[in-house]
MOPAC internal coordinates of N, CA, C and O (Angstrom, degrees):
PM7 1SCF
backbone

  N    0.0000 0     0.00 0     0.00 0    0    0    0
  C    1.4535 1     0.00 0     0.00 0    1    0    0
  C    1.5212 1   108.62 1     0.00 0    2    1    0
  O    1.2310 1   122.18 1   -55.22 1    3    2    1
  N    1.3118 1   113.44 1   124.78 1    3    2    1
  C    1.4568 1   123.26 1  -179.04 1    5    3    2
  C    1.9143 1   112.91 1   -64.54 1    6    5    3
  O    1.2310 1   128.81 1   -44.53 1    7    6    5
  N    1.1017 1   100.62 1   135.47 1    7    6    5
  C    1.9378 1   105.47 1  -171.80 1    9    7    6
  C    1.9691 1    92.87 1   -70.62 1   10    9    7
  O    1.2310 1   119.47 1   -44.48 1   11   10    9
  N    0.7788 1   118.61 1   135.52 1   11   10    9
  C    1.4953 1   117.99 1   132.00 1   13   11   10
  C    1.2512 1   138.53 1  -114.13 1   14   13   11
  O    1.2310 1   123.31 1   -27.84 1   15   14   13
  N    1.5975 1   111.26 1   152.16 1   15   14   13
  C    1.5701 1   117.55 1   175.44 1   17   15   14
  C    1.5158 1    99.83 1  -111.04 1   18   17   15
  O    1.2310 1   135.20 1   -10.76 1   19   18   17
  N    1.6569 1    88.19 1   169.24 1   19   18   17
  C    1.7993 1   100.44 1  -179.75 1   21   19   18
  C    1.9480 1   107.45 1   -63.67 1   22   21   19
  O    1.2310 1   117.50 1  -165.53 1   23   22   21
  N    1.1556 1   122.36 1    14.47 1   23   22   21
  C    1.5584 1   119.60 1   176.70 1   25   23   22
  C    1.4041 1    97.43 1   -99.58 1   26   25   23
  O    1.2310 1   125.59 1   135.13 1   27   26   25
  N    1.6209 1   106.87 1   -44.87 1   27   26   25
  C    1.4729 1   117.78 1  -179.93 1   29   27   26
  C    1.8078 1   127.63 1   -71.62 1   30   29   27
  O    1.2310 1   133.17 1   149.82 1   31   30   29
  N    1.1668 1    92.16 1   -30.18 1   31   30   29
  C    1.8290 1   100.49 1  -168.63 1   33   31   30
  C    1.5791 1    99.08 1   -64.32 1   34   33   31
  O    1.2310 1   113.47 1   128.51 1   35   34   33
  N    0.8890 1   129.96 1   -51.49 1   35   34   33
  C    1.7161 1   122.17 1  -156.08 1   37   35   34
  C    1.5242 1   113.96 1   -71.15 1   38   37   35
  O    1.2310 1   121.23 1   168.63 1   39   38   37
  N    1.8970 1   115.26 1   -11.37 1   39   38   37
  C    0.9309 1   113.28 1   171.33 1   41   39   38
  C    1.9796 1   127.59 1   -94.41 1   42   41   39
  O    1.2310 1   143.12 1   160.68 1   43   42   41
  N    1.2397 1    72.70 1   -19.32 1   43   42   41
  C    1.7702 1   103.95 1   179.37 1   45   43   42
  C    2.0217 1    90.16 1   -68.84 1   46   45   43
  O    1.2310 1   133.70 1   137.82 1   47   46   45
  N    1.4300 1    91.13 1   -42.18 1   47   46   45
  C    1.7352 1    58.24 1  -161.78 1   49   47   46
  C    1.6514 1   111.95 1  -118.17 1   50   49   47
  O    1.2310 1   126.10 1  -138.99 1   51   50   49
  N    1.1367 1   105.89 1    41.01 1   51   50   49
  C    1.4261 1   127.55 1   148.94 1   53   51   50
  C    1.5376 1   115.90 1   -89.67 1   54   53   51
  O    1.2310 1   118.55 1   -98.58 1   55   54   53
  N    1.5568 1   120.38 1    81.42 1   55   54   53
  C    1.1955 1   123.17 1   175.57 1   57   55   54
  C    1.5902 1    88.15 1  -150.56 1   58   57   55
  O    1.2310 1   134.02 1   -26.05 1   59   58   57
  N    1.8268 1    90.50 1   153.95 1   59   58   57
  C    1.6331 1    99.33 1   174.53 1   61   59   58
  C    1.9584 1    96.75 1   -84.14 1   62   61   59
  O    1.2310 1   117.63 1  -169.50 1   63   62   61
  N    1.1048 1   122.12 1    10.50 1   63   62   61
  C    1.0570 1   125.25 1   178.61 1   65   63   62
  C    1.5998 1   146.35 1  -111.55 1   66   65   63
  O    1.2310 1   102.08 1   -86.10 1   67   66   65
  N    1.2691 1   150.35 1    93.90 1   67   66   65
  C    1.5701 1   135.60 1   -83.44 1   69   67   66
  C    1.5001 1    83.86 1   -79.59 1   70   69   67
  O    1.2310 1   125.94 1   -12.60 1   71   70   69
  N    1.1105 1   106.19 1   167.40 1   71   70   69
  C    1.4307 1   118.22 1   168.78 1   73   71   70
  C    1.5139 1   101.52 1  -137.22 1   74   73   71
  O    1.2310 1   120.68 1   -15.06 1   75   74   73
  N    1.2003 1   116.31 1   164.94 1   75   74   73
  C    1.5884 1   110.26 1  -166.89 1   77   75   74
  C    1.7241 1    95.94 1  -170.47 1   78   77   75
  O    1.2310 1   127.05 1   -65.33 1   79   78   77
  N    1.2508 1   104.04 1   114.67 1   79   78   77
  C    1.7097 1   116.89 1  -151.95 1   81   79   78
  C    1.8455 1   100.49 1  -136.16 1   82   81   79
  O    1.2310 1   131.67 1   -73.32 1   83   82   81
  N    1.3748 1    95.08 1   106.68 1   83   82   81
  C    1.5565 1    99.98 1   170.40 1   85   83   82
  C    1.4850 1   123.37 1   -75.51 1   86   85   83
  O    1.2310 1   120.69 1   -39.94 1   87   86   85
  N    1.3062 1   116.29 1   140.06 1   87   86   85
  C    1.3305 1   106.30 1   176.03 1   89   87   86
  C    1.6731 1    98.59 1  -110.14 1   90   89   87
  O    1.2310 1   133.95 1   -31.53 1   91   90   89
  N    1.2655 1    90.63 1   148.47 1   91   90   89
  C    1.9558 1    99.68 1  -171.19 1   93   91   90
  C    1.1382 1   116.82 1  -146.57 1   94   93   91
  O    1.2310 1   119.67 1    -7.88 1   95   94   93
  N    1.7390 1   118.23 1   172.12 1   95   94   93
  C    1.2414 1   110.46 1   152.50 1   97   95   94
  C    1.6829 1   119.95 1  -146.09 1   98   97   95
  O    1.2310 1   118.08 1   -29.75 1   99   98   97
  N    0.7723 1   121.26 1   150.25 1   99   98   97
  C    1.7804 1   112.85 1  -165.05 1  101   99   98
  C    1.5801 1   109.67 1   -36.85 1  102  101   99
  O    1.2310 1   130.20 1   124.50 1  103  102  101
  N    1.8816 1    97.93 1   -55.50 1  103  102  101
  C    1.4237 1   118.72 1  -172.82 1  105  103  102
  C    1.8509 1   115.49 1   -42.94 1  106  105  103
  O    1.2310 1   131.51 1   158.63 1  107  106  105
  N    1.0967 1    95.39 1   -21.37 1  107  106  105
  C    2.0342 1   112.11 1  -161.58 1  109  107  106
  C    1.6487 1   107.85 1   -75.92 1  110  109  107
  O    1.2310 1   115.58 1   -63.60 1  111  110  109
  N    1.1246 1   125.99 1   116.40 1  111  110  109
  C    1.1347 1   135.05 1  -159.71 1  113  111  110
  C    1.7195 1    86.52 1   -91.03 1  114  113  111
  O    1.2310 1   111.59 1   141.65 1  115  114  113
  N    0.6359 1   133.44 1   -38.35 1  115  114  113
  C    1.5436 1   131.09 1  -176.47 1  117  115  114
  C    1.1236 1   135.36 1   -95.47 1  118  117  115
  O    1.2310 1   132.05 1   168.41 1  119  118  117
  N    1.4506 1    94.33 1   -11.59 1  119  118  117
  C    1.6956 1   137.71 1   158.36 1  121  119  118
  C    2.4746 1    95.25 1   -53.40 1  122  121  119
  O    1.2310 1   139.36 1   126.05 1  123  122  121
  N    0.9449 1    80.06 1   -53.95 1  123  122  121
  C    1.5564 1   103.25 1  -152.69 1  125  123  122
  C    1.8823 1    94.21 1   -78.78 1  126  125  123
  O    1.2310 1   114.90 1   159.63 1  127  126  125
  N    1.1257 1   127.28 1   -20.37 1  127  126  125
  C    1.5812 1   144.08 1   158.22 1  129  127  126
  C    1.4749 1    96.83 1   -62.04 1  130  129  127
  O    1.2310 1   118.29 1   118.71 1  131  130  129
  N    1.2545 1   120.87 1   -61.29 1  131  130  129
  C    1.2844 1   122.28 1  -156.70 1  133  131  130
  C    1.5388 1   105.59 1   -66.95 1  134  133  131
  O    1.2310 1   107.77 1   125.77 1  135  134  133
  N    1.0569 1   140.43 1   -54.23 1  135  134  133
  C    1.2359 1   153.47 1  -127.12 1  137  135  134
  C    1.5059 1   110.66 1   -80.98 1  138  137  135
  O    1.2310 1   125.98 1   129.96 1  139  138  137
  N    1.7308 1   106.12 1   -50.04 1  139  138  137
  C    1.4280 1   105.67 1   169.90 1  141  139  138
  C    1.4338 1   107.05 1   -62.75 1  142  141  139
  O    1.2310 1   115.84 1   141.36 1  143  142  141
  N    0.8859 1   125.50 1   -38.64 1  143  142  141
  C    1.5322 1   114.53 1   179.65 1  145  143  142
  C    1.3984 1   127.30 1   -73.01 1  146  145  143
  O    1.2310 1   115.51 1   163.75 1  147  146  145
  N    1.4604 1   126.13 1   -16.25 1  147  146  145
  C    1.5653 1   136.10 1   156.36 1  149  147  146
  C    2.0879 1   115.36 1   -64.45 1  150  149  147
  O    1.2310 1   132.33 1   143.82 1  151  150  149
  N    1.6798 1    93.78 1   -36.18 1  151  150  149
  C    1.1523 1   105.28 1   160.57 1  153  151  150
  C    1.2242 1   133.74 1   -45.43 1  154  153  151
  O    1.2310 1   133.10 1   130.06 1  155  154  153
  N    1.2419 1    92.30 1   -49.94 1  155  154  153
  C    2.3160 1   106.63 1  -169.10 1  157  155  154
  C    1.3424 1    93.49 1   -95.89 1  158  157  155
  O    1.2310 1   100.01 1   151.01 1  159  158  157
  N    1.3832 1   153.77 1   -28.99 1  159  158  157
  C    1.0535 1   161.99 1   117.97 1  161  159  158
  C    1.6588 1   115.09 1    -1.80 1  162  161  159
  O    1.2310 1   120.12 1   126.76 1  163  162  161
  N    1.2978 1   117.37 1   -53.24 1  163  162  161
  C    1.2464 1   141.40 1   172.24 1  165  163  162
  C    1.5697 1   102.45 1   -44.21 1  166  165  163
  O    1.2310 1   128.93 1    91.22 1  167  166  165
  N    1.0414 1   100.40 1   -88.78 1  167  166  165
  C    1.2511 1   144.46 1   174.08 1  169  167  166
  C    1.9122 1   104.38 1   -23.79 1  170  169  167
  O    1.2310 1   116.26 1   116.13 1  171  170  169
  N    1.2901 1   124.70 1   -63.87 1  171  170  169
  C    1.1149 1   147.40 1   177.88 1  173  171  170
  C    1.9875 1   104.64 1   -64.24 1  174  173  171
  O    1.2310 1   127.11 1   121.04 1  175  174  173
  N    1.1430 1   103.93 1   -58.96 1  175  174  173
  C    1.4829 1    85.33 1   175.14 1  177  175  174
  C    1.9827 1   133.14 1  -119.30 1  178  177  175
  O    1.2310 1   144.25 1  -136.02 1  179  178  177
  N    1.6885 1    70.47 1    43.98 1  179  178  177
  C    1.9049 1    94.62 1   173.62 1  181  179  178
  C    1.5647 1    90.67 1   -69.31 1  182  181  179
  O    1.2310 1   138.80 1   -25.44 1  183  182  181
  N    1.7239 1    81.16 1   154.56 1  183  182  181
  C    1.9601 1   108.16 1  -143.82 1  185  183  182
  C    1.6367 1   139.45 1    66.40 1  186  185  183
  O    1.2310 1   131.90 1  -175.08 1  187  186  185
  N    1.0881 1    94.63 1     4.92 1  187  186  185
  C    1.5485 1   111.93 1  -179.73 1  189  187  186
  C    1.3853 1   125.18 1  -137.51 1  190  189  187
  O    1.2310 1   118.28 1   148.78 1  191  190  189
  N    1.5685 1   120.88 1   -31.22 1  191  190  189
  C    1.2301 1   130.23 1   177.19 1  193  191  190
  C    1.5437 1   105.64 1  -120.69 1  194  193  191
  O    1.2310 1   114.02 1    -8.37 1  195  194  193
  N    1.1761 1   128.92 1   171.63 1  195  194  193
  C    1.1026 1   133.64 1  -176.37 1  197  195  194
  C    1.3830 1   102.17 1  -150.91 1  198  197  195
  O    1.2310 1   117.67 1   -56.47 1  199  198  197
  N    1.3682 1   122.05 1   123.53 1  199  198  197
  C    1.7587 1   127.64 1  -171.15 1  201  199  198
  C    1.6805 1   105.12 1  -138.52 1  202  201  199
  O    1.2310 1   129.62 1   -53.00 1  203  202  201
  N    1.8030 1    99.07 1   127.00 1  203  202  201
  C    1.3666 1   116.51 1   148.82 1  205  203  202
  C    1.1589 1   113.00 1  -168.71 1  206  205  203
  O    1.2310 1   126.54 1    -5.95 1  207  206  205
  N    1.1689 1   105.02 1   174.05 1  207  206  205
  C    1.3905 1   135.00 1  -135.69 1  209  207  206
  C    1.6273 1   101.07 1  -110.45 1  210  209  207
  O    1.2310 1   121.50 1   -38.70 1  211  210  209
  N    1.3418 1   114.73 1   141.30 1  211  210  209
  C    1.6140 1   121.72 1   168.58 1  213  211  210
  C    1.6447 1   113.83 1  -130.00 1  214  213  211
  O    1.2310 1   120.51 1   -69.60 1  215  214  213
  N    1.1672 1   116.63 1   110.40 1  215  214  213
  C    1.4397 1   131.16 1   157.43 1  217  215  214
  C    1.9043 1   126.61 1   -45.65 1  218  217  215
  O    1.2310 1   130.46 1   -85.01 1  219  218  217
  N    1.5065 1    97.43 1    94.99 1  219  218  217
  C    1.6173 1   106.43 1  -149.69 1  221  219  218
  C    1.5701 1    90.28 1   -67.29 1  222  221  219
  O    1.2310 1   115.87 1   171.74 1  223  222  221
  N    1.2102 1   125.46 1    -8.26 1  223  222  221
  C    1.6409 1   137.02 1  -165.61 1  225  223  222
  C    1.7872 1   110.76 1   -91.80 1  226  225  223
  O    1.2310 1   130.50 1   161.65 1  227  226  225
  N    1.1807 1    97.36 1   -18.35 1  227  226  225
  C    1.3823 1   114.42 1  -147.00 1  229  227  226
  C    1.8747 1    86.26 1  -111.70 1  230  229  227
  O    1.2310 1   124.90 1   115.65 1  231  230  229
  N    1.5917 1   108.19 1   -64.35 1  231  230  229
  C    1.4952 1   112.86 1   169.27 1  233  231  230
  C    1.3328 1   124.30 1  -121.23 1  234  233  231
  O    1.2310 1   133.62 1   -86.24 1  235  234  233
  N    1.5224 1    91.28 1    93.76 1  235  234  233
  C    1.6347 1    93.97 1  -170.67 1  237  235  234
  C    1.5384 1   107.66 1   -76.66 1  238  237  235
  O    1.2310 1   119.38 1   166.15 1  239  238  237
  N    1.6086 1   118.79 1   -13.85 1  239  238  237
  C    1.1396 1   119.04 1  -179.37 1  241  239  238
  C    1.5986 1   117.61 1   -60.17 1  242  241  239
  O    1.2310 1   117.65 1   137.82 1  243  242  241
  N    1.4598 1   122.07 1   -42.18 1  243  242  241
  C    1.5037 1   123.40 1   159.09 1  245  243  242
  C    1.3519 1   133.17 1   -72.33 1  246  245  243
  O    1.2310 1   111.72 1   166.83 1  247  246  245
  N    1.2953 1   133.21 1   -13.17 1  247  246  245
  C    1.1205 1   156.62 1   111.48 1  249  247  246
  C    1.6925 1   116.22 1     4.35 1  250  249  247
  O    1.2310 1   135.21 1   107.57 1  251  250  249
  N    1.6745 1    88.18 1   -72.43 1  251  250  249
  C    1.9204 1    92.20 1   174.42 1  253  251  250
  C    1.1117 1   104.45 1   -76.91 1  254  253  251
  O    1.2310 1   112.95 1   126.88 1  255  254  253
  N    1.5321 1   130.93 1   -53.12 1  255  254  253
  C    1.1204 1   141.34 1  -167.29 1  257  255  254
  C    2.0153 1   101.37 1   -29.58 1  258  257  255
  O    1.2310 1   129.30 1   110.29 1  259  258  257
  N    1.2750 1    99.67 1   -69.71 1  259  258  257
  C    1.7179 1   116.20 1  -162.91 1  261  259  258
  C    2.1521 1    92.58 1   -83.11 1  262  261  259
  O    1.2310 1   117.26 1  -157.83 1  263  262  261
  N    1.0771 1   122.82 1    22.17 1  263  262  261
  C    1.2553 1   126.92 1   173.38 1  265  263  262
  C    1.2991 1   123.08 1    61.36 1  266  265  263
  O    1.2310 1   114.95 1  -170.07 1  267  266  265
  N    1.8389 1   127.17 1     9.93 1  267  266  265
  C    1.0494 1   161.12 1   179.87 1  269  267  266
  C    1.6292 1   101.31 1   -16.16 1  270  269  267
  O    1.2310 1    93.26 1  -114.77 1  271  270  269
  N    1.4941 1   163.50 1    65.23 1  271  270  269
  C    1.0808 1   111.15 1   169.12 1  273  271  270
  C    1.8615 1   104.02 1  -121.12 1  274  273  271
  O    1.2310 1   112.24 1  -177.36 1  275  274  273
  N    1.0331 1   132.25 1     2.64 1  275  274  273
  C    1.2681 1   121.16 1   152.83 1  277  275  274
  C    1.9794 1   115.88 1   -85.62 1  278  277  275
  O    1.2310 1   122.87 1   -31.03 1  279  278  277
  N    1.3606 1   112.11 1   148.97 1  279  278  277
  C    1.6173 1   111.94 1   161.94 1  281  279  278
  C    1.6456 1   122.74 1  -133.82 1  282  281  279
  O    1.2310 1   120.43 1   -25.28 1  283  282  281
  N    1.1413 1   116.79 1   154.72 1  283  282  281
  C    1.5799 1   141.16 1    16.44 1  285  283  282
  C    1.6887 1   107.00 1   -73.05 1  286  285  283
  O    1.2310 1   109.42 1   -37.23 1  287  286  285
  N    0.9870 1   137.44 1   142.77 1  287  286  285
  C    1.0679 1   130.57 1   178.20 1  289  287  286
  C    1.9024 1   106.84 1  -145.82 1  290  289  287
  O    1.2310 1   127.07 1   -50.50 1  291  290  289
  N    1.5000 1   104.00 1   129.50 1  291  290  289
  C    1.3255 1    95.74 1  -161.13 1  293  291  290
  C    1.5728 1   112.07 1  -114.31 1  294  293  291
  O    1.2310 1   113.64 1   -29.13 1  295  294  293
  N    1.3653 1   129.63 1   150.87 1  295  294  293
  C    1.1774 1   107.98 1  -154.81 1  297  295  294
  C    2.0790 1    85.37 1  -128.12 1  298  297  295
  O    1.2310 1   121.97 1   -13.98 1  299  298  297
  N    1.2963 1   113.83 1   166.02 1  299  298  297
  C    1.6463 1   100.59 1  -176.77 1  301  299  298
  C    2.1628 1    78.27 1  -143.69 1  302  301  299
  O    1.2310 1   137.21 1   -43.93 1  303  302  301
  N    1.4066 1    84.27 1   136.07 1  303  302  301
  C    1.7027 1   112.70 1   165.38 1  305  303  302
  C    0.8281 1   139.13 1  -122.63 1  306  305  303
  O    1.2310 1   115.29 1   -73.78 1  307  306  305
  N    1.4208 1   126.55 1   106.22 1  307  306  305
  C    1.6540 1   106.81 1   154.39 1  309  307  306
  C    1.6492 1   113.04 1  -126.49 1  310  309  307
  O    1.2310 1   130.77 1   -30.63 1  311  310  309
  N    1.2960 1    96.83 1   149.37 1  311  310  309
  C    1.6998 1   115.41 1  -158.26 1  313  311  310
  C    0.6024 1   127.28 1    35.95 1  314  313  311
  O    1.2310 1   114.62 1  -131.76 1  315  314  313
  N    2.2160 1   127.80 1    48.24 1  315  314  313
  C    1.0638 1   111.54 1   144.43 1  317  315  314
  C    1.6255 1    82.64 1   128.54 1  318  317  315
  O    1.2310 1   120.95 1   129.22 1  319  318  317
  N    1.3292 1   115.78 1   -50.78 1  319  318  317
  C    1.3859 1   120.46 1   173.02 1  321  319  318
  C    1.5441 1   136.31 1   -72.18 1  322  321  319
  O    1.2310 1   121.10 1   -15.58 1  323  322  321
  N    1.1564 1   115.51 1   164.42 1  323  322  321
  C    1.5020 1   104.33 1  -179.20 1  325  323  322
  C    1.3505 1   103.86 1  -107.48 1  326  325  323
  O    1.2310 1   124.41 1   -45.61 1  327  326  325
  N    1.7044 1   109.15 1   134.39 1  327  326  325
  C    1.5833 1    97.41 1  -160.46 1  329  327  326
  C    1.8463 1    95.17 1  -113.67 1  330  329  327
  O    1.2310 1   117.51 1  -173.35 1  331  330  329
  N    1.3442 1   122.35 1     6.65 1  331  330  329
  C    1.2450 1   116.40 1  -151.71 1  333  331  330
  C    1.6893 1   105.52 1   164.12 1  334  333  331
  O    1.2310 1   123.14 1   -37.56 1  335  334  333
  N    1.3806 1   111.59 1   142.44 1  335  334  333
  C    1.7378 1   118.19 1  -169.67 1  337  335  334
  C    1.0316 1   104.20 1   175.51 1  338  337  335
  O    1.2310 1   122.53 1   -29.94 1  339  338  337
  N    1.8809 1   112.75 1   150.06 1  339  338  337
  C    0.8144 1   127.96 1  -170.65 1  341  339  338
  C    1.7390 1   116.69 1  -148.61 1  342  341  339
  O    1.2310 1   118.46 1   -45.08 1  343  342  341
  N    1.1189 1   120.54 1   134.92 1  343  342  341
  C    1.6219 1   108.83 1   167.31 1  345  343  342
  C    1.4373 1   137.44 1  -112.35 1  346  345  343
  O    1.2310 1   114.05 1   -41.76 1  347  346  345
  N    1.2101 1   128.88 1   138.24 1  347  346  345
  C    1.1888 1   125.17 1  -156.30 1  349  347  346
  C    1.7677 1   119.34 1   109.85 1  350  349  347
  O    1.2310 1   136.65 1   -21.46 1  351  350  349
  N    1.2078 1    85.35 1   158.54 1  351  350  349
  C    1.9469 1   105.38 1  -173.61 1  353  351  350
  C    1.8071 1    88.94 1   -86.71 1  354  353  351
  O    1.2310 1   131.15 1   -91.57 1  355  354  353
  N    1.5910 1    96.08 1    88.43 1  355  354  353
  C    1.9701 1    91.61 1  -178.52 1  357  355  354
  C    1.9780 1    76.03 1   -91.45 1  358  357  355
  O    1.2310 1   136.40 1    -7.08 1  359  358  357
  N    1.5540 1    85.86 1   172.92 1  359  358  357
  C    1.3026 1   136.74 1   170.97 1  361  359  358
  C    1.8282 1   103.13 1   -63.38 1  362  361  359
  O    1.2310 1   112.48 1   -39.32 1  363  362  361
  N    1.4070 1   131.81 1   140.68 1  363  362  361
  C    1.3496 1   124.61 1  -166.60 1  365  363  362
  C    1.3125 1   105.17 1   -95.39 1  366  365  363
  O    1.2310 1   118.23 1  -169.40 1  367  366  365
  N    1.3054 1   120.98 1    10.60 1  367  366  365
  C    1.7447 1   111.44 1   171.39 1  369  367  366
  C    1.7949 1    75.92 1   -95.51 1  370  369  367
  O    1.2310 1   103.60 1   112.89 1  371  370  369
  N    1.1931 1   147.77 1   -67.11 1  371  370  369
  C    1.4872 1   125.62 1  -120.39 1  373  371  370
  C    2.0056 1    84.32 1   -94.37 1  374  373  371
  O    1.2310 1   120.58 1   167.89 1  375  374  373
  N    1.6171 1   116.50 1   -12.11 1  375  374  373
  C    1.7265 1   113.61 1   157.92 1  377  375  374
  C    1.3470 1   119.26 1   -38.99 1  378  377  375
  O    1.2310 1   125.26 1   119.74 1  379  378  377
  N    1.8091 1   107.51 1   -60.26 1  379  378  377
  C    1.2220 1   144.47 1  -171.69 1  381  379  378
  C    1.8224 1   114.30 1   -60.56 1  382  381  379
  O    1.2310 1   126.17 1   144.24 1  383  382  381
  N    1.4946 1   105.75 1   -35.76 1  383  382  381
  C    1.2308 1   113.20 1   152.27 1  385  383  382
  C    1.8838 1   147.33 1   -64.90 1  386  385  383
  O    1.2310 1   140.17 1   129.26 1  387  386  385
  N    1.6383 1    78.47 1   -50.74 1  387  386  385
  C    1.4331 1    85.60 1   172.06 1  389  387  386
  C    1.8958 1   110.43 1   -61.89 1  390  389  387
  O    1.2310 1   128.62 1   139.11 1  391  390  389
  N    1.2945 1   101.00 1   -40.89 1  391  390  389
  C    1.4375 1    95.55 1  -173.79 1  393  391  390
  C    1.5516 1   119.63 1   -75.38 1  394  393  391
  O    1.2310 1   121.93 1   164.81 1  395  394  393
  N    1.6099 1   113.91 1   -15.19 1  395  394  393
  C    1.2352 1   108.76 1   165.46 1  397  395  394
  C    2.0019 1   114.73 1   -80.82 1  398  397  395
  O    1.2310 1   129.74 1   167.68 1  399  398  397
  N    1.4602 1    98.82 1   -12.32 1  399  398  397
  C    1.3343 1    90.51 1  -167.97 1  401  399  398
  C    1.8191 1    93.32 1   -66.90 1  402  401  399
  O    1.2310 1   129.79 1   122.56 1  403  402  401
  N    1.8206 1    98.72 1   -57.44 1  403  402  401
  C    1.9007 1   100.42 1   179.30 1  405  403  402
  C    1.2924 1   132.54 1   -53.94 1  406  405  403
  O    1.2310 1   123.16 1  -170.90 1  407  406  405
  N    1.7759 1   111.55 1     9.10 1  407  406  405
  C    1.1819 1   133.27 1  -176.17 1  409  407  406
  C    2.0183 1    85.77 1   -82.47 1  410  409  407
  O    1.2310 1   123.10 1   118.93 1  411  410  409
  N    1.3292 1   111.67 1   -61.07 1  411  410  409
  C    1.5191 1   115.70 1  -159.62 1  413  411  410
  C    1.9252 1    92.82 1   -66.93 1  414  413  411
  O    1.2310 1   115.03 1   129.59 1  415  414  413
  N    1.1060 1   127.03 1   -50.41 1  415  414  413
  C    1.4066 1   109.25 1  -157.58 1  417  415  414
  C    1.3222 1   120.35 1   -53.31 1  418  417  415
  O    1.2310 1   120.10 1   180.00 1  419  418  417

């Protein structure tokens, strides 16, 4: 999953195509649950989803911006909007859900 910064994010997630962007932080133990599973996730619906990751440590400015204050916390886009989110180290069937649900909106 590609890192973004606040120079990078606004272009990443201008697509008519979902984008689905973790916010994290190294320190996050549940942060670190989540991740392999955004990975294989990744992986499974390349050409259709688009996934990376933002370092809430790194840009705290998007962080506040999107009202960030629990993590892992996941945010889903398309064009610009947030179509779908979730917080917490879920389980990769109810991952697999949410992202098929922000697949339909």
């Amino acid at each position: 999953m590609m890192e973004l910064n606040a120079r990078t994010f606004e272009d990443a997630i201008n697509s008519d195509e979902l984008v689905v962007v973790d916010f994290y932080a190294e320190w996050c133990g549940p942060c670190h649950y989540l991740s392999p599973v955004l990975e294989k996730l990744e992986k499974e619906f390349k050409g259709k989803v688009k996934f990376y990751k933002v370092n809430v440590d790194l840009n705290p400015e998007l962080a506040n911006y999107f009202g960030i204050s629990s993590i892992p916390a996941v945010l889903m886009f398309k064009n610009k909007k947030v179509v779908n989110a979730f917080i917490g180290a879920l389980p990769e069937s109810t991952v697999r859900a949410e992202i098929e649900r922000a697949l339909r909106a």
